[in-house]
C-alpha positions as a printed NumPy array, in Angstrom:
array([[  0.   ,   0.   ,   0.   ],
       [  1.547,   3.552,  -1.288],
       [  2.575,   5.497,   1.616],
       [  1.202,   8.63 ,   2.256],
       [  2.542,  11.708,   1.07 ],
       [  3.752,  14.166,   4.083],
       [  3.863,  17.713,   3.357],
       [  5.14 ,  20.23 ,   5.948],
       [  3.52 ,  23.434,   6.471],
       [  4.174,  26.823,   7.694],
       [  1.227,  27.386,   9.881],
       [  1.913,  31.154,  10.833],
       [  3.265,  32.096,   7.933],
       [  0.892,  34.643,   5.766],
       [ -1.318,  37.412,   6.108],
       [ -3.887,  35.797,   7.2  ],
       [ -2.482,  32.513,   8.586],
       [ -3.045,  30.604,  10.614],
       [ -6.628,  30.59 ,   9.274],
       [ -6.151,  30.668,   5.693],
       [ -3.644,  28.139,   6.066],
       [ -6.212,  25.396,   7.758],
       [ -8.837,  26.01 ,   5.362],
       [ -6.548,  26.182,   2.489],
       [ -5.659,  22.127,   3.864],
       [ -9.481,  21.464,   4.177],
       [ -9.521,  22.47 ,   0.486],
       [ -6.994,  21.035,  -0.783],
       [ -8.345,  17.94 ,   0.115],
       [-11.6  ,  17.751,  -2.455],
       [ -8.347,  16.955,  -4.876],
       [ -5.8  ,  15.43 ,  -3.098],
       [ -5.722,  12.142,  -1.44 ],
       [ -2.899,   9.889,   0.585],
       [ -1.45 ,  13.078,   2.045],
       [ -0.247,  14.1  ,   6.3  ],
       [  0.272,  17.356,   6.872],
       [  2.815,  18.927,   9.673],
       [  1.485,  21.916,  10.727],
       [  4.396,  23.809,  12.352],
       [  2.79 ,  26.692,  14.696],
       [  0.951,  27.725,  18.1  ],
       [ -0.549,  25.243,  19.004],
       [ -3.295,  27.043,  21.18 ],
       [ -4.485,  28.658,  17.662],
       [ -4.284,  25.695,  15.35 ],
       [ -6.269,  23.465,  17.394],
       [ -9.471,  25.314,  17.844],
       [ -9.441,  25.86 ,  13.904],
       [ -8.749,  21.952,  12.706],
       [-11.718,  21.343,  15.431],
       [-13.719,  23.334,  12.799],
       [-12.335,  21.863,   9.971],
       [-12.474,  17.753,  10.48 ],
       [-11.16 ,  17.155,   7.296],
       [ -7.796,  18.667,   7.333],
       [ -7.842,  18.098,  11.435],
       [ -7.733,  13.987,  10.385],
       [ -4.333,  14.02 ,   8.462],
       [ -2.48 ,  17.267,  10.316],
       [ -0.43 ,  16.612,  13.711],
       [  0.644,  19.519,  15.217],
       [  4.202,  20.615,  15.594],
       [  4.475,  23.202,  18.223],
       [  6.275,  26.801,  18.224],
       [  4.835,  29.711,  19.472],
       [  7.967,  32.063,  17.056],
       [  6.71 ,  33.211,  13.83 ],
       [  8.859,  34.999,  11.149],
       [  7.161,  38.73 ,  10.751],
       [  6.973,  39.911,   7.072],
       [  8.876,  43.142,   8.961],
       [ 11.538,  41.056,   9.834],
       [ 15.069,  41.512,   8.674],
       [ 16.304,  38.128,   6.522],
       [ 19.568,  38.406,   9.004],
       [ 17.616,  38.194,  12.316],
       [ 15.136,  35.481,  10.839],
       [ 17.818,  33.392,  10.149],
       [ 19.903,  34.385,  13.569],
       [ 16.972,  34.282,  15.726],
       [ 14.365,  32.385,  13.927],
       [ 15.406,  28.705,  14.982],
       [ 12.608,  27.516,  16.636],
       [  9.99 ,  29.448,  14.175],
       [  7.31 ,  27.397,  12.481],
       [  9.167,  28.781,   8.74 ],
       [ 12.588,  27.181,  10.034],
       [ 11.364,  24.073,  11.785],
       [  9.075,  23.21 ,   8.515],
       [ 12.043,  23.738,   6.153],
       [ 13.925,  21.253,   8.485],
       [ 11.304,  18.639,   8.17 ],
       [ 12.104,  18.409,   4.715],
       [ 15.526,  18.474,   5.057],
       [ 15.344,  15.562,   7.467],
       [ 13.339,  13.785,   5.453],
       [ 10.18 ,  13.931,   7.517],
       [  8.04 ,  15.172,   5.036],
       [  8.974,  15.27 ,   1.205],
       [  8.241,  19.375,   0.715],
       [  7.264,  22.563,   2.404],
       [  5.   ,  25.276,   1.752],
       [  4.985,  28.926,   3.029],
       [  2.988,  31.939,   2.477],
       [  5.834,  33.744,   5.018],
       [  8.459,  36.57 ,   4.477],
       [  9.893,  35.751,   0.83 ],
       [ 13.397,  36.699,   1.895],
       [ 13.486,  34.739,   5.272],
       [ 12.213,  31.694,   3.404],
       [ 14.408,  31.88 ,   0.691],
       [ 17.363,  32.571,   3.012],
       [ 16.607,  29.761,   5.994],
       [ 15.783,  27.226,   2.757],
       [ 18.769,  27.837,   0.793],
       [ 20.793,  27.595,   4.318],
       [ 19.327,  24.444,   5.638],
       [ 18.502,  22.83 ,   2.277],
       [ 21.805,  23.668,  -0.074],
       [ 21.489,  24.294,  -3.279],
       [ 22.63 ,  22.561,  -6.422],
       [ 26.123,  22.323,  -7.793],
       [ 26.928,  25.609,  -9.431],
       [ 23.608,  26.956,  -8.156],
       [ 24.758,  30.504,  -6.378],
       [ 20.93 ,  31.549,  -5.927],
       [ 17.656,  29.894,  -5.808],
       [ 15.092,  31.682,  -8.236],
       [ 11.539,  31.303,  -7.446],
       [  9.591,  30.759, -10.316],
       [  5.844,  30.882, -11.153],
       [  3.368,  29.76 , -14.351],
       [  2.204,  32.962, -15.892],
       [ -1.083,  33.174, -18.077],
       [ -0.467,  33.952, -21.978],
       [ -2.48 ,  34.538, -24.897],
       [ -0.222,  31.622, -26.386],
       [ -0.841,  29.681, -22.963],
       [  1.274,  29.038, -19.926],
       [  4.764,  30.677, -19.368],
       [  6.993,  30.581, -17.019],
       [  9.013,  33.769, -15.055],
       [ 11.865,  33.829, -13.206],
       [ 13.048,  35.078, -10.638],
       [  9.841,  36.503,  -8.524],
       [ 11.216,  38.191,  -5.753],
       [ 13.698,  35.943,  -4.339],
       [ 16.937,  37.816,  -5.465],
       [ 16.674,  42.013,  -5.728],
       [ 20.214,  42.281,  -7.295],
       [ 21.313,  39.904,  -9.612],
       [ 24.388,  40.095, -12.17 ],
       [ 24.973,  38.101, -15.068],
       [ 25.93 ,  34.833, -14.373],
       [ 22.571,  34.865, -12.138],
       [ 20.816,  35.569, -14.979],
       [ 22.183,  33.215, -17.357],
       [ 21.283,  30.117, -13.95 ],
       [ 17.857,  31.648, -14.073],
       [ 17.341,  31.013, -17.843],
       [ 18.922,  27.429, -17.6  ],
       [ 16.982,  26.542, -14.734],
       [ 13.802,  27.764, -16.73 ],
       [ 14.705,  26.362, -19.531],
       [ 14.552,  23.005, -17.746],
       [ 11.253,  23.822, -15.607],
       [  9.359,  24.557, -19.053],
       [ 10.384,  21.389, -20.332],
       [  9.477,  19.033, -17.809],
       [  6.606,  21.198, -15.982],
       [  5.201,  22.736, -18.684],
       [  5.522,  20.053, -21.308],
       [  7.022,  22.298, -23.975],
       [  9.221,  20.659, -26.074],
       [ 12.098,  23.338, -27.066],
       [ 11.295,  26.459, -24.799],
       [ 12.302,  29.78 , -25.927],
       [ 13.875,  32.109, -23.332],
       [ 13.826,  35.767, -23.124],
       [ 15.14 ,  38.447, -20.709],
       [ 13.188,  41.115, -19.551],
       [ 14.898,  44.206, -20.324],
       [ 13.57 ,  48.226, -21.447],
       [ 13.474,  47.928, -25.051],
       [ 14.235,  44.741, -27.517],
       [ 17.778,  46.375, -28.906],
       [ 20.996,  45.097, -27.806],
       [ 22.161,  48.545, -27.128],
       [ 19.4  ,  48.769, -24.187],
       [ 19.179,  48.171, -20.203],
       [ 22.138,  47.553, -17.659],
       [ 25.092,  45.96 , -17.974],
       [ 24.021,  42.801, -16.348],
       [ 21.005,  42.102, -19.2  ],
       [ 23.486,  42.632, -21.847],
       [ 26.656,  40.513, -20.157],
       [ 23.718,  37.892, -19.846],
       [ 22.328,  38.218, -23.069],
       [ 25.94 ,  37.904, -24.751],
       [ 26.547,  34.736, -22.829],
       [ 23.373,  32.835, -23.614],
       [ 23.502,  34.573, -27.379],
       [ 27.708,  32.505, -27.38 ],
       [ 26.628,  29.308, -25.492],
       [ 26.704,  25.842, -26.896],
       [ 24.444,  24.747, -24.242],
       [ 21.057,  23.386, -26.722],
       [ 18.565,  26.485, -25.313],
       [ 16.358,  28.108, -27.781],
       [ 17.232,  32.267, -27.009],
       [ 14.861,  34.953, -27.94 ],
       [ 17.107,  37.939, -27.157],
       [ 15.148,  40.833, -24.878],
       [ 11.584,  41.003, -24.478],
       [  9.601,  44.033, -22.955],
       [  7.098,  44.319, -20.678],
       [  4.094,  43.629, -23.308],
       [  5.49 ,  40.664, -24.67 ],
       [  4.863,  38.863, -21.399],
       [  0.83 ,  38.682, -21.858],
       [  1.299,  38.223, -25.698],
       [  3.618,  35.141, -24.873],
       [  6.522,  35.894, -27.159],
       [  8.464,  33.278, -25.392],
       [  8.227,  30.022, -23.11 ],
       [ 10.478,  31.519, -19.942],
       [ 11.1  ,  35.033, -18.938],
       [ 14.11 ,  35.667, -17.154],
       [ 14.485,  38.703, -14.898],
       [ 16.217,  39.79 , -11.52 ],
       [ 13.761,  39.448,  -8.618],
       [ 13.216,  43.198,  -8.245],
       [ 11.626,  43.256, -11.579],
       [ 10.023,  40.118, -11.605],
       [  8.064,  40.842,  -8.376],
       [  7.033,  44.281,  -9.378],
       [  5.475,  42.682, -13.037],
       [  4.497,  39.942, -11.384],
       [  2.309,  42.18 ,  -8.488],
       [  1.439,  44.671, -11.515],
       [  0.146,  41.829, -13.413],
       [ -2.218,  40.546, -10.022],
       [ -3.36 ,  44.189,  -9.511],
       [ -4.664,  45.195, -13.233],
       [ -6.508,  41.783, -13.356],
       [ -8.258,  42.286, -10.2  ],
       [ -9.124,  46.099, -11.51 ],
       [-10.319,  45.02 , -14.802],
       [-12.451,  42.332, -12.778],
       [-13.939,  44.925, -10.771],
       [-14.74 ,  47.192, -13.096],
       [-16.409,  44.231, -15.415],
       [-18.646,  43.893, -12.271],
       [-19.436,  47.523, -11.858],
       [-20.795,  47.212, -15.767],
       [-22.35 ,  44.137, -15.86 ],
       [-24.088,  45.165, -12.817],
       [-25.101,  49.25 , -12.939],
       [-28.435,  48.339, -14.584],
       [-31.175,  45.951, -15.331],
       [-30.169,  45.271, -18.576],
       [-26.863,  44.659, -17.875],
       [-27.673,  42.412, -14.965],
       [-29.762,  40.415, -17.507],
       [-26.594,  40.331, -20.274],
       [-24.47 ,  39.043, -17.498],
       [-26.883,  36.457, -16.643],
       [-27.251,  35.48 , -20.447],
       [-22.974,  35.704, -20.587],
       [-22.409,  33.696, -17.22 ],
       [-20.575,  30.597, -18.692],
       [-18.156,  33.192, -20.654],
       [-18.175,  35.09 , -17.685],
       [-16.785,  32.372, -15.361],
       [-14.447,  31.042, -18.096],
       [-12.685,  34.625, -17.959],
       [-12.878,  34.676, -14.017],
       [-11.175,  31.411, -14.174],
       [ -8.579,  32.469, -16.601],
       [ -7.436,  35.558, -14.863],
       [ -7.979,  34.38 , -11.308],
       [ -4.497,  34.955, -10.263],
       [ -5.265,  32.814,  -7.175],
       [ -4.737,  30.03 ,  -9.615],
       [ -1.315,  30.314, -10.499],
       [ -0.549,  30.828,  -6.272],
       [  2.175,  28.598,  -5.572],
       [  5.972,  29.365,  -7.417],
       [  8.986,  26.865,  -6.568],
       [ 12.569,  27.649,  -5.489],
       [ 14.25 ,  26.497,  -8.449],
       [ 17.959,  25.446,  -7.135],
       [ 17.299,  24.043,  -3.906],
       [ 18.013,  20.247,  -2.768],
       [ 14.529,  20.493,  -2.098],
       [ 11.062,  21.08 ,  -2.847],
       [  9.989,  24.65 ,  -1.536],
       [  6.876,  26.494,  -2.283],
       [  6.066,  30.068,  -1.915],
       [  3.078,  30.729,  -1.586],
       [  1.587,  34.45 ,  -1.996],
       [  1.408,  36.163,   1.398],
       [ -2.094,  37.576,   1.12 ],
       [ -3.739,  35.149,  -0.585],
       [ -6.739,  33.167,   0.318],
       [ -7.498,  29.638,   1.587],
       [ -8.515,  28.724,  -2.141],
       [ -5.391,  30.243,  -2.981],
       [ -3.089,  28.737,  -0.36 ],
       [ -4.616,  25.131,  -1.194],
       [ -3.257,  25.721,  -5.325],
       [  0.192,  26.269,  -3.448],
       [ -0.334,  22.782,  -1.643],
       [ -1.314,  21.129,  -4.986],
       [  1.999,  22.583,  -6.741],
       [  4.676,  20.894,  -3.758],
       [  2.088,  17.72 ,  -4.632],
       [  2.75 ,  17.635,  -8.077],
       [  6.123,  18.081,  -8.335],
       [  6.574,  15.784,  -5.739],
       [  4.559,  13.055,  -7.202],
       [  6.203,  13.282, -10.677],
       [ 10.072,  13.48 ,  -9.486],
       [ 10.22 ,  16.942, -10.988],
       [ 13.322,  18.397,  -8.854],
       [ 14.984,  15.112,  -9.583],
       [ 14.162,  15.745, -13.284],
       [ 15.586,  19.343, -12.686],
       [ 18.48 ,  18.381, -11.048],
       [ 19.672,  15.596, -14.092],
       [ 19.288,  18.275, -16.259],
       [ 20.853,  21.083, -14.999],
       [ 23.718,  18.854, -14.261],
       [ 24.062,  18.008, -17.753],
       [ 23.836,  21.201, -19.568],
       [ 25.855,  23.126, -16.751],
       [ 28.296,  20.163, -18.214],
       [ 28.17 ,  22.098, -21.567],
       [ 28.892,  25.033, -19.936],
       [ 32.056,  23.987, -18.301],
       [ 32.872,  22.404, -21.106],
       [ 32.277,  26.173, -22.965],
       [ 34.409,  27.983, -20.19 ],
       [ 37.173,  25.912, -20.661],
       [ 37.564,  26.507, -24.23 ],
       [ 37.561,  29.476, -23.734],
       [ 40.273,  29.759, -21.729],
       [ 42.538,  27.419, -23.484],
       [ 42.355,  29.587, -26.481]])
């Protein structure tokens, strides 16, 4: 009989945690079966909550910690400090083996910090990236880094696009991904000199990557290419921009189908079309992006999302824990970071 998948959770961590985090478990379960739960938190404010939820309170035990990383809280302290908080204690679940990935809706730059500490990263790895599946008019795409990194240089940049390279090809199913990096304008001659040093590189590799060049900021909807590569300053801010204008255009679709009779009745008459675009913009379905780079599955989980949200996060560690896709990751990278070496040392031999 197929052992039960264990999953270890950051109870406190979130805006709204610890009770979007127990109903986002309750949810999670109308789709997910053969899973535990570690719920890492106070224990005085978990258990009145799984007595309301049955479901969830039937595969959870409770790990207890009354420390919490703050969203406030400086990444240095968090990881100085923040031993016994439910963030660190789940990541160490995982890397004892305990449970087989974590989720988080915490302080992005504790959680990337304590899981690249405790976890490691892969071999040439310098940062994890944490990448998410972005809506397209072509599709799904993937965009990396989120948030995780604020300064990146070149060489970061170039890991980023091999690392999404690899995620679009085993997560997303797309044969021969193309890559593009964010940048001001689509000429060479444009951005910093850490877009340009990248874009050189990846334009001279012999690694077998399919490389747009530069996209802009309009390209990303459009779906120009597979995996957009950015520093996580950039990404986060599109990324946010992105989850704000679709929630405004929502709301003011409401406002019209709703500010008179007749539009109340088109709306009815358009509700299957309606709730296909709902669905399709709903950025509380893409809610769940993965620390590419780590010896580990981590998943990120927006901080103020919902318990519907929070439960799409919990089905991401699921799936790519079910279907071996870090192991998938990590045979890859290894290989084409093979090419590369291979490249450097050319190089320098000629």
């Amino acid at each position: 009989m197929t052992e039960p998948l264990t999953l270890s959770i950051d109870a406190m961590g979130g805006d709204n945690a610890p009770d979007m985090v127990i109903e986002g478990i309750e949810a999670s379960l109308a789709h997910l079966s053969k899973v535990k739960f570690l719920l890492f938190g106070d224990r005085a404010k978990l258990e009145p909550l799984l007595e309301k939820h049955p479901k969830a309170a039937a595969v959870s035990e409770i790990r207890h910690t009354d420390e919490a990383i703050t969203n406030e809280q400086k990444v240095s302290t968090a990881l100085r400090a923040g031993r016994n908080s439910s963030m660190r204690l789940a990541i160490d679940a995982v890397h004892s083996g305990e449970a087989a990935g974590v989720i988080s809706a915490g302080n992005t730059g504790a959680l990337m910090a304590m899981a690249k500490f405790v976890l490691k990263t892969l071999p040439g790895i310098d940062r994890p990236a944490i990448a998410g599946y972005y809506p397209t008019l072509q599709g799904e795409s993937v965009m990396l880094d989120l948030g995780a990194n604020v300064d990146c240089d070149a060489d970061n940049l170039v890991q980023f696009a091999v690392m999404g390279e690899v995620f679009a090809r085993n997560v997303l199913g797309i044969e021969n991904p193309s890559i593009g990096i964010l940048n001001v304008g689509a000429e060479n001659l444009k951005g910093n000199e850490a877009v340009k040093k990248a874009s050189a590189l990846l334009q001279e590799t012999t690694l077998p990557i399919k490389f747009h060049g530069f996209i802009e900021g309009d390209d990303i909807g459009r779906g120009v290419v597979d995996v957009v590569v950015t520093d996580g300053f950039t990404g986060n801010i599109a990324l946010k921009t992105a989850e704000g204008t679709a929630k405004m255009f929502g709301e003011f679709l409401k406002q019209a189908l709703t500010g008179s009779l007749i539009s109340k009745l088109g709306a009815l008459m358009a509700r299957s079309a309606l709730k296909k675009f709902k669905m399709r913009v709903d950025p509380r379905l893409y809610n769940g992006a993965m620390f590419l780079g780590l010896n580990g599955i981590c998943i990120k989980s927006h901080g103020g999302t919902d318990a519907y949200g929070f439960s799409k996060a919990i089905h991401v560690a699921e799936e790519m824990i079910s279907h071996s896709f870090n192991e998938v990751i990590k045979e890859d990278y290894a290989q084409l970071s093979g090419h590369s070496r291979e490249m450097k040392e050319a190089v320098v031999g000629e």
